[in-house]
N, C-alpha and C positions, 0 to 999 in steps of 0.2 A: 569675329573675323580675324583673320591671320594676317601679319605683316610680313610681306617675302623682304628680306634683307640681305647683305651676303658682308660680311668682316673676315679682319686675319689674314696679316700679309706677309708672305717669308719667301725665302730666297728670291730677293728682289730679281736682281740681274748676274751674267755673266758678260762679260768683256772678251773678245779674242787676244788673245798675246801680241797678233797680228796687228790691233786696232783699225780691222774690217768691219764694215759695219754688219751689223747682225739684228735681226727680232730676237729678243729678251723673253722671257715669261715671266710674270710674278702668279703666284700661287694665290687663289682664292676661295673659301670653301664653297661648296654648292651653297641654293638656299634652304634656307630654316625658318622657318615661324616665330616670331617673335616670342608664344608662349614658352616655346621650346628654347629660344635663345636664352627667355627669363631665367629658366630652370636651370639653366648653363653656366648662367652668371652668379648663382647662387652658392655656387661650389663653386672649391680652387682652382679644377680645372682652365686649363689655359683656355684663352678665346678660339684657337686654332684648332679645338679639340671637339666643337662645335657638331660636324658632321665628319666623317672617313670620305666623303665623296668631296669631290673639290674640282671647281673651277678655273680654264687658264685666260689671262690677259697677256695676249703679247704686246708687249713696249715697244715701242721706236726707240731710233738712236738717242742718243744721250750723251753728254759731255761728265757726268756726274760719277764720282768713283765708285766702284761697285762695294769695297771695303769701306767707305765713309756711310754708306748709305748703311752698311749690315750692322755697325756700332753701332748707328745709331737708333736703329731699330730697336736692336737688341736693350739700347737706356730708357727707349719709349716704353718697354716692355715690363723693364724694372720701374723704373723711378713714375711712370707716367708724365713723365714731360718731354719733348725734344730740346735740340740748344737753343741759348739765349736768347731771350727776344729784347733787342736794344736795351731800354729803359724799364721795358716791364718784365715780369715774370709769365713765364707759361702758361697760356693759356687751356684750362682743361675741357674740353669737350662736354656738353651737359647730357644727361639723358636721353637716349634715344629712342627709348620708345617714344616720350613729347615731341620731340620733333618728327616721329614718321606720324603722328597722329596729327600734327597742325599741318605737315603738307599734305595731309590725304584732304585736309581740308579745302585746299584751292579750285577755284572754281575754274581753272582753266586747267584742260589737257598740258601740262608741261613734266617735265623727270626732273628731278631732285637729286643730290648727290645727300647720302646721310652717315658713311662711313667714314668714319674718322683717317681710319688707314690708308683707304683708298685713296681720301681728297690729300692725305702727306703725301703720296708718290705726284699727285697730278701740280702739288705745289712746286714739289722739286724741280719736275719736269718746267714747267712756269720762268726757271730763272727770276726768282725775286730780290736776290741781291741787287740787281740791278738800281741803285738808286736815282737814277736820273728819270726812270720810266713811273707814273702814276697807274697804277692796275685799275680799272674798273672790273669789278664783278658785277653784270647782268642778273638780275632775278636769283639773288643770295639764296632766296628762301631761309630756311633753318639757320644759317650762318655758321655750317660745318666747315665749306673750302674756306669761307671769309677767317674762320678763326687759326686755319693751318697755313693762310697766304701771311698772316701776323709773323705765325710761330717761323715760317719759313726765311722770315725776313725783311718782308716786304717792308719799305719805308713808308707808302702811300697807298691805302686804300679805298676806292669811294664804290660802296655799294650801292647801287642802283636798283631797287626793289620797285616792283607795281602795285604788287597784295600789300593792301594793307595791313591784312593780319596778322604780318613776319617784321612788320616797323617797328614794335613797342622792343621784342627782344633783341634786334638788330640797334636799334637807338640805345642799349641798357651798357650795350658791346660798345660803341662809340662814344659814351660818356666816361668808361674806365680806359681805353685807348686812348682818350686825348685826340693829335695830328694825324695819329697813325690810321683813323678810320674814320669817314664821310659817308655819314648815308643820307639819300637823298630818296623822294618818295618819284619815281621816274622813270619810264619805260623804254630803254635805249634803243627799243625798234621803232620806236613811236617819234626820234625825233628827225625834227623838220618835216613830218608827213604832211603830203596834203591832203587823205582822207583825215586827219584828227585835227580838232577844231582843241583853242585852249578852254572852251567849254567840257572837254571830257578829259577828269585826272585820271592818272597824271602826265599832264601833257609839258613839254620843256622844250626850244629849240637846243640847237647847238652849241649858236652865240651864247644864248641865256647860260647855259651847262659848263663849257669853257669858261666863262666871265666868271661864274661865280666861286669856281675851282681853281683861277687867277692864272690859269693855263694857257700863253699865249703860241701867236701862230710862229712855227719854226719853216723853216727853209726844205725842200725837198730833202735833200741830201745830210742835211744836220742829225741822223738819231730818230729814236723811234720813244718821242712825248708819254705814248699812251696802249696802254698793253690793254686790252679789250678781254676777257673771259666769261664763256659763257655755256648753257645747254639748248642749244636751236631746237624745238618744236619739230618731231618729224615730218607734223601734217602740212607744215609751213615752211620746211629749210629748204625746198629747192627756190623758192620765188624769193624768201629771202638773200637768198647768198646771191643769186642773178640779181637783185638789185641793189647788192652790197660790191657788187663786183660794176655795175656801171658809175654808180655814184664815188667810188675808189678813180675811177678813169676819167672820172671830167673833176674830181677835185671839189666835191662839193661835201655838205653836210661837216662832218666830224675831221675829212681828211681836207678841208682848206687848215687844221691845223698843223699839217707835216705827216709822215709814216705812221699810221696808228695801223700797229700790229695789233691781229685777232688769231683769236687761239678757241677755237669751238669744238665742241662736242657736236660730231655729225653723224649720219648713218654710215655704217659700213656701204650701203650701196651706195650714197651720194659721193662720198669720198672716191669710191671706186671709178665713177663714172668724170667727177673731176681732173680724175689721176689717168683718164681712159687717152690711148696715143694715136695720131694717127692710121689711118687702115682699120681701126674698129667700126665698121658703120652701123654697128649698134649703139654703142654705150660714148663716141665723140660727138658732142655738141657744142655748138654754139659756149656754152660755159665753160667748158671744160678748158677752151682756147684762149677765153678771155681769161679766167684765173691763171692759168700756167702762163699767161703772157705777163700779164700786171703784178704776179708775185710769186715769191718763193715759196714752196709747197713742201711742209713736213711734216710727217704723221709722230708725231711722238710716243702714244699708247691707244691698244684699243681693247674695250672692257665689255666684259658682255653685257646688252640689256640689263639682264636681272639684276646689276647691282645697282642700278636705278628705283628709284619709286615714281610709279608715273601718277600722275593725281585723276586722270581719270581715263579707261579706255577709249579707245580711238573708235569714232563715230559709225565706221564699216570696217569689216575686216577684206582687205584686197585680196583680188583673185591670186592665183598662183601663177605667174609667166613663166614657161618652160624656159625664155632666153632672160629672165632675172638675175643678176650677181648675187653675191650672199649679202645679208642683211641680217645677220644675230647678234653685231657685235656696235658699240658707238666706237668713234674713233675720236682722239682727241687729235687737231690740225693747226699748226703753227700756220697761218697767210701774214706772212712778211711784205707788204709791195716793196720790189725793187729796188734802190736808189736813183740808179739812172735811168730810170721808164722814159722821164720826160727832159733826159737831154740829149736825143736825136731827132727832134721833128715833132715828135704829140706833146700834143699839149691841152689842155681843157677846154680849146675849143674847136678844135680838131678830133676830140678823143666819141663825140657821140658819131660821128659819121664812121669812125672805126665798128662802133660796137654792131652797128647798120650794117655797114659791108660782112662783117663775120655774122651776124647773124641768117641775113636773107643767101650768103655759102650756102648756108650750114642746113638750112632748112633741108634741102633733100642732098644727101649728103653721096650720093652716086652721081649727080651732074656735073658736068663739065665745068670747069674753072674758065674757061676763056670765055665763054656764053655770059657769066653774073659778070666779070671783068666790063666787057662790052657794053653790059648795059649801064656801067657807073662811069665807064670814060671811054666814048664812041669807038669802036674801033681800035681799039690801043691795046685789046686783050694783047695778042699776038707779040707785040715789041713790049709790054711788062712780060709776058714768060720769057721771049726770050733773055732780058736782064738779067732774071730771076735763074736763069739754065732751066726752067722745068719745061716737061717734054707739054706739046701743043694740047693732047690730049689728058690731061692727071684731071683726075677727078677732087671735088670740093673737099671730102672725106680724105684724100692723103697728104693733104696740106698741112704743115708742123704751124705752131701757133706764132714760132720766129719767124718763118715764111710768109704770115699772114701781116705780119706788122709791117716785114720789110716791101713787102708790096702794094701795103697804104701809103708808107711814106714816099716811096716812088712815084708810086700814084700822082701823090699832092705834088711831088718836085718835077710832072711833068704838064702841071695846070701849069704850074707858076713859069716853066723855063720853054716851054714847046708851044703851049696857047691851048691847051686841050681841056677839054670841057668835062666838070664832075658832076654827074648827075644823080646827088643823093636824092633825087623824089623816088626814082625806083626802087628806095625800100621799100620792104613791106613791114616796116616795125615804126612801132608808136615811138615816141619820144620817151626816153627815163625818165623813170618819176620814182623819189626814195620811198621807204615801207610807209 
């Protein structure tokens, strides 16, 4: 059997003079088979020299120099190390074919990052200097980004693995690392669920996770604790990020500890449809509004599938949608929540009747906004649009997601000041519940 892989990274980026912001390309080659890589590797030929056919990754913005980035390449190239790592020395990347063989191993549908190259650009992208932030990396697998988050900088690592079949060489990395790497056997979608019982490993809460990592709770506004990275499951990242994005707005789970910024790998189409604007009445939903409301949204890079390994194909293959967006590329996505979300009115106990009112909008997204208004505070559509200046008739679907918050909060501030009555039974949505 053939390993499809893809290595070989060069001319990272260009910069405008201008300092516009611009999509970047880095250079990838198509894929190759691993027998064929073998045979590549065997001779001087450079790794770049692989295939003549080559693949593009466009980059998101970046703060990173484009001439820092190319030296450095260029000494990775030579010497096989990047710069300094604090106290230790370089770490080198082990064999790749073992590692695409032990992730082919896994028994769950998940993608794997196993290029070295690759996972340096996405470290960069990462900001690991950062010392004040703790990185978890989600489902390390092989521990290719976990060894280049090291090299990159990173002060604190704590790998979070579920297979246990990636703990023995993951543990081997943590014992010559010292501080700098924590691996823990523990499934970061798993915690606080209330389908998983502590009968099924490996199961961990929040509290328990924090406590043992001595990570305590910080202040809204104080900084960002905990850098979250990871590869979301296609078959799974729309439910997950929908309930990664309520449990962010009532302050529960991971983020009673302050700002925990996430940085995932998602589909080109989910990304799309998150990042989708008012007036789309296809691709605006209910999510789309709550993410771009609770946080800052930045696409950093986006890579084609194939340079992934997926561990097993996907259980049906989906029909074709003539109105589908593209979907051949993952995207990597900085979700920053906001600082001041919660210092005008919401607040975590007010924030599940927000997700309610936007959701039961949104559901048919050509209806009238004063009709769902109506039925959450009797009568008061009318005098909320007029506050708000929207025309009597705007439909649910051309409502910005600033629009939607400013007319919760109104909402609430005309229970409390006017005596008007909020009628959350008329949703039609169940209560949050984390993964």
């Amino acid at each position: 059997m053939d390993f499809i892989i893809y290595s070989g990274v060069s001319d990272l980026w260009a910069i405008s003079a201008l300092g516009a912001v611009h999509h970047r390309c880095v250079d990838v080659p198509a894929a190759v088979s691993w027998s064929e890589a073998a045979r590549q590797q065997e001779s001087p030929t450079c790794v770049g020299a692989w295939s003549p056919r080559r693949s593009e990754v466009c980059v998101g913005t970046s703060s990173l120099d484009s001439e820092d980035c190319c030296c450095q390449q260029n000494r990775r190239q030579q010497t096989g190390h990047t710069h300094p790592l604090c106290q230790h020395e370089d770490l080198d990347v082990r064999d790749i074919e073992e590692k695409i063989r032990r992730t082919l191993g896994s028994r769950q549908q998940k993608h794997y990052l196993v290029d070295p190259q690759l996972a340096t650009v996405v470290a960069q992208h990462l900001r690991t200097g950062d010392t004040d932030s703790v990185i978890f990396e989600c489902n390390p697998g092989p521990g290719v980004l976990t060894r280049e988050l090291i090299n990159a900088g990173a002060q604190r690592v704590v790998a979070l693995e579920g297979e246990r079949s990636f703990l023995h060489d993951l543990r081997e990395l943590e014992v010559q690392l010292g501080a700098q790497l924590e691996v823990l056997h523990c499934d970061y979608f798993k915690l606080d669920s209330v389908s998983y019982s502590r009968h099924n490993s490996p199961y961990m809460t929040s509290e328990e996770l924090f406590s043992r990592l001595g990570i305590s709770e910080r202040a809204w506004t104080e900084g960002v604790p905990v850098k979250v990275v990871s590869i979301l499951p296609q078959h799974k990242e729309r439910n997950m990020l929908l309930k990664m994005v309520y449990v962010l707005l009532e302050r529960m789970s991971v983020f009673r500890y302050g700002r925990i910024e996430l940085n995932f790998f998602i589909s080109e189409q989910e990304y799309l449809k998150m990042m989708s604007c008012p007036g789309d009445m296809i691709n605006y939903r209910s999510s789309s509004v709550l993410w771009q409301m609770a946080c800052d949204i930045r696409l950093l890079m986006k890579v084609p599938l194939e340079s992934f390994v997926v561990t097993l194909p996907p259980p049906l293959k989906p029909t074709v949608d003539p109105w589908s967006v593209p979907n051949d590329h993952m995207c990597l996505v900085r979700l920053c929540p906001r600082p001041h979300l919660f210092s005008e009115g919401l607040n975590s106990s007010n924030a599940r009747a927000l997700v309610m009112l936007i959701r039961q909008c949104l559901v048919k997204r050509r209806s009238k906004l004063i009709d769902k208004l109506n039925q959450w505070s009797h009568k008061s559509g009318r005098l909320l649009l007029s506050e708000m200046a929207l025309p009597r008739d705007v439909l649910t679907g051309h409502v910005s997601p600033d629009q939607y918050l400013r007319l919760f909060l109104l909402m609430h501030h005309m229970v409390g000041v006017f005596g008007y009555s909020l009628n959350t039974k008329s949703a039609c949505c169940q209560p949050c519940v984390y993964i």
